[in-house]
C-alpha positions as CSV (number, residue, x, y, z in Angstrom):
1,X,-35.1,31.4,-1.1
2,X,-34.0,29.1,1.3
3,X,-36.8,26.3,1.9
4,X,-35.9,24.1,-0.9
5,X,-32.1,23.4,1.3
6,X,-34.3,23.3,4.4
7,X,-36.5,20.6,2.8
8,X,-33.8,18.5,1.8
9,X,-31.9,18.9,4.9
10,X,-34.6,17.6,7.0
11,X,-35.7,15.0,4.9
12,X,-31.2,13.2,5.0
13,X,-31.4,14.1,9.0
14,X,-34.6,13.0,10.3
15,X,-35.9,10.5,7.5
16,X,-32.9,9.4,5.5
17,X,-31.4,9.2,8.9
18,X,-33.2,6.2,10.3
19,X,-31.9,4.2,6.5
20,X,-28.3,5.1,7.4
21,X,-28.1,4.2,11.0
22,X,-28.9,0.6,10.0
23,X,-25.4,0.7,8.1
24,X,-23.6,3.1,10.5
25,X,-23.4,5.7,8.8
26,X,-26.5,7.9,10.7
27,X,-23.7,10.4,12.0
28,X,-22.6,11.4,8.4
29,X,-26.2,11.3,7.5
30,X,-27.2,14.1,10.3
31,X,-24.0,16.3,9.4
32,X,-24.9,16.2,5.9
33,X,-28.6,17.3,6.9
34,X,-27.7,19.9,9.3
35,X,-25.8,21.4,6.5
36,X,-28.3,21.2,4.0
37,X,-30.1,22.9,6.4
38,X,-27.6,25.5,7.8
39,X,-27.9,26.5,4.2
40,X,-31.5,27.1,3.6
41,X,-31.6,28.6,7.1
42,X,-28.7,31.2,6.7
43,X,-31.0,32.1,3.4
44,X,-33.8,32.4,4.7
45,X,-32.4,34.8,7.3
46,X,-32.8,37.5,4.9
47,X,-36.4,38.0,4.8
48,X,-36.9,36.7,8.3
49,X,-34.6,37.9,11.1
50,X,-36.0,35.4,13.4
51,X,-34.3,32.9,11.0
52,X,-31.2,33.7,13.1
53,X,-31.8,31.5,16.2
54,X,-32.8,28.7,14.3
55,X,-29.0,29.1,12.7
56,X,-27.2,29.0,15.9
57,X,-29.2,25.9,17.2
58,X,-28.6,24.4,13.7
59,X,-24.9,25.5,14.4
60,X,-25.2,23.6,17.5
61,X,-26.5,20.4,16.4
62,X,-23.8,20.1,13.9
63,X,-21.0,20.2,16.5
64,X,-23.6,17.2,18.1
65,X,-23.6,15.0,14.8
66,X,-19.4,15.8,14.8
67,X,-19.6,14.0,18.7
68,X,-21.9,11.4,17.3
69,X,-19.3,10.6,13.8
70,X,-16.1,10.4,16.0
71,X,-17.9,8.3,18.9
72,X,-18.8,5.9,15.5
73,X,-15.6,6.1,14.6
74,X,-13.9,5.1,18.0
75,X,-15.9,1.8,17.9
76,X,-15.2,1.4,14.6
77,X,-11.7,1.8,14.8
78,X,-10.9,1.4,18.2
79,X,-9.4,4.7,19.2
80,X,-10.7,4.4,22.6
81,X,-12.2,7.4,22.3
82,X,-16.3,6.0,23.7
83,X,-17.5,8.1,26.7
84,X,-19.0,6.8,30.1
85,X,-22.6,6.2,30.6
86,X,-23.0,9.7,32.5
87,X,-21.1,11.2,29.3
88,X,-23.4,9.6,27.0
89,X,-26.6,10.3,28.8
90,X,-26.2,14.2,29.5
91,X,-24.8,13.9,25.6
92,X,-28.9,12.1,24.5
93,X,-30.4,15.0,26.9
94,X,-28.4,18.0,25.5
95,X,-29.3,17.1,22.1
96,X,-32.8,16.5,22.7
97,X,-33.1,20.1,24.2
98,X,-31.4,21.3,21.4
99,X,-33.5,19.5,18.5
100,X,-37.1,21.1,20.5
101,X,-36.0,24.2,20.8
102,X,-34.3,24.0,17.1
103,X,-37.9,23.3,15.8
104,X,-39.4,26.0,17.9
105,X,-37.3,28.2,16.4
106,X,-37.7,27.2,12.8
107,X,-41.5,26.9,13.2
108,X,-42.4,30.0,14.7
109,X,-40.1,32.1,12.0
110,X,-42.2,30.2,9.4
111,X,-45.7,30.9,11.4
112,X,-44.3,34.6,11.4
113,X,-43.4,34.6,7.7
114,X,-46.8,33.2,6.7
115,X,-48.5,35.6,8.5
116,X,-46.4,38.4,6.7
117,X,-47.4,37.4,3.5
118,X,-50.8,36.8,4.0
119,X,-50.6,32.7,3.7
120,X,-53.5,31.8,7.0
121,X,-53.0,28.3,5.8
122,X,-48.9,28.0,6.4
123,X,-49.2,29.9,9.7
124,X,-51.8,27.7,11.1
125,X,-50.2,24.5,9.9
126,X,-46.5,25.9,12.0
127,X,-48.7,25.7,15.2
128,X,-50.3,22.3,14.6
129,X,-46.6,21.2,14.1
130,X,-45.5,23.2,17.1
131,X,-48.3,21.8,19.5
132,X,-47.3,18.2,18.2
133,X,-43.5,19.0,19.0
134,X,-45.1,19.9,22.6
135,X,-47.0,16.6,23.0
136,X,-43.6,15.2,21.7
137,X,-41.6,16.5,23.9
138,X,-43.8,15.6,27.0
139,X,-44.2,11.8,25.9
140,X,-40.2,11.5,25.4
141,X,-39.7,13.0,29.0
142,X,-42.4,10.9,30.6
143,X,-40.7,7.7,28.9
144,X,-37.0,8.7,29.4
145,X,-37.0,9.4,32.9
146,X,-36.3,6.6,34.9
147,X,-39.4,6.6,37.4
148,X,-40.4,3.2,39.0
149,X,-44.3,4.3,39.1
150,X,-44.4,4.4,34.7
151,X,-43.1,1.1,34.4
152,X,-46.2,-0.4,33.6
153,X,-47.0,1.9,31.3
154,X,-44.0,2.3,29.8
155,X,-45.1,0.5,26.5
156,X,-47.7,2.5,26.0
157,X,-45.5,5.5,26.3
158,X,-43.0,4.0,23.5
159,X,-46.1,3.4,20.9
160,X,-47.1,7.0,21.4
161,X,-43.4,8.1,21.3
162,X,-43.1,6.5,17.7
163,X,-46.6,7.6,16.4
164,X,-46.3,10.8,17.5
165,X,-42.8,11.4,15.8
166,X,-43.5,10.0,12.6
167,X,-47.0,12.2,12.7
168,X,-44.5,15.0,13.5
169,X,-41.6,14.3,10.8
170,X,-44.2,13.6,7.9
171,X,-46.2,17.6,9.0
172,X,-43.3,19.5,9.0
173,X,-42.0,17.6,5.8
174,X,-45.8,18.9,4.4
175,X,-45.2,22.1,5.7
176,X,-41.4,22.8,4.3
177,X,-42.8,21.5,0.7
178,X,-45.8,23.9,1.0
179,X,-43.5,26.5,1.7
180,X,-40.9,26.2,-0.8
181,X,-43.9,26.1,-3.3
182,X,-46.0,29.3,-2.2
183,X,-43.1,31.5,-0.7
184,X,-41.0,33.4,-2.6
185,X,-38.9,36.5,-3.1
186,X,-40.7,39.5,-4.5
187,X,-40.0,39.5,-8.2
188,X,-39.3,36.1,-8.4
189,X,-42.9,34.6,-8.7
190,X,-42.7,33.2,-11.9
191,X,-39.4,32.4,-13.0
192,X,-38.8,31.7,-16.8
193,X,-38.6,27.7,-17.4
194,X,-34.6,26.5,-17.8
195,X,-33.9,25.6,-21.1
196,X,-32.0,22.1,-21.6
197,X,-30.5,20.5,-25.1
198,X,-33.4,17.5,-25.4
199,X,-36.4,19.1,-26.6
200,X,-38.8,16.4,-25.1
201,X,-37.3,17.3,-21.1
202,X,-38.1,21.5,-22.5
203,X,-41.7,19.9,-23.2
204,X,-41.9,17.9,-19.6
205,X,-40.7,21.4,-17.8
206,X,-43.2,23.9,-19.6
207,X,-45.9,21.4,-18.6
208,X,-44.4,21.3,-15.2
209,X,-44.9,25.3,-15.5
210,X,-47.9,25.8,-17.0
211,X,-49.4,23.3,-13.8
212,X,-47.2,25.1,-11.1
213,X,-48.5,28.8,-12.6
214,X,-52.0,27.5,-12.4
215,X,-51.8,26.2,-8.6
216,X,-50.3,29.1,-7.8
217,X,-53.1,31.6,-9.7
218,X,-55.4,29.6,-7.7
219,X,-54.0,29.9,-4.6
220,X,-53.5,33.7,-5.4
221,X,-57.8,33.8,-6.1
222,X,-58.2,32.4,-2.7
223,X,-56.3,34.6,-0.6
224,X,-57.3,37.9,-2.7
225,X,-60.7,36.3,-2.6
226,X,-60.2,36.0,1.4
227,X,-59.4,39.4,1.7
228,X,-62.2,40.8,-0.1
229,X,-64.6,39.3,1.9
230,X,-62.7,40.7,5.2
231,X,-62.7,44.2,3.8
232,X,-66.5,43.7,3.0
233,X,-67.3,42.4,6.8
234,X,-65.2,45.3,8.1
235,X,-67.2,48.0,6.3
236,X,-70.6,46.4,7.2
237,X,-69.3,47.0,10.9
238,X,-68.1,50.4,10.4
């Protein structure tokens, strides 16, 4: 459907990421995860027309992790190519904006999905992540801006800034794994097992089945279970 590419895509850019930059190589690692996610996005577009902003951003922070691979490359090589400090600053701002308003986008398609299919739990989980991107968002700013009168506090505002993004990465990680186990196409909710040539990996994916079938009969009780008890509350009203 479109989650699984999301998934993946967020975990090379925003986890895998951190892991490259330490040997250069955090530019490729952010153009290989916008792609990844591009993909699952440009999916996902097709049972969510909302999906469609969160393509163009993603569109948008690929030509940013292009800027980011040739200004590597220019130190690495020497081209000459490095911008000023005025360059480079409105460069960190511009893709800031772009990465909040990306994960708006992506989160309140997925709150609006979840409420299409009935899942209470996925909806309510894309506005916890959306009210941490918030809290984010205002943190960053505070500690970014260069104002005289936050320099004492300044450290504080760093230890925040780093809890509240690895609290933020590690939800939405949660949240794209939930969704790419209880969303799916209609028709497609329980696809045969693939077949492979060792008979002992057949045996490790029918078990694999057999578990996913039952977590997802379970969660299909709950909500039917929910909704029962709704329609009961409603008559009583009536």
């Amino acid at each position: 459907m479109g989650f699984g590419y999301l998934f993946l895509g967020y975990l090379v850019a925003f986890v895998l990421k951190l892991l490259a930059s330490g040997l250069h190589l955090g530019a490729l690692a952010l153009l290989a995860g916008y792609g990844l996610m591009l993909c699952g996005l440009w999916r996902l577009k097709n049972y969510c027309r909302s999906f469609l902003w969160s393509v163009g951003l993603c569109g948008a922070l690929l030509l940013t992790a292009l800027y980011r691979l040739l200004v590597d490359l220019s130190g690495l090589f020497g081209w000459g190519l490095a911008p000023g400090g005025g360059v480079e600053t409105a460069a960190a701002w511009a893709e800031f904006l772009l990465i909040m308003l990306f994960h708006a986008a992506w989160l309140s398609s997925v709150r609006e999905l979840g409420m299409r299919v009935e899942l209470k739990s996925i909806s309510a989980a894309a506005l916890r992540n959306a009210v941490i991107l918030l809290l984010y968002a205002v943190v960053y700013i505070l500690y970014a801006l260069p104002l005289p009168a936050l320099d004492g506090v300044r450290v504080y505002f760093n230890f925040s800034l780093n809890l509240l993004n690895l609290v933020w990465i590690v939800c939405n990680l949660l949240l794209l794994l939930s969704c790419a186990k209880n969303i799916c196409p209609a028709g497609q909710e329980d696809p045969p097992p693939r077949r492979y040539k060792w008979g002992f990996l057949n045996r490790i994916n029918d078990a694999f089945s057999a578990n996913f079938r039952k977590a997802a009969d379970s969660n299909r009780e709950g909500i039917e279970g929910y909704l029962k008890k709704r329609q009961e509350k409603r008559r009583k009203k009536k």
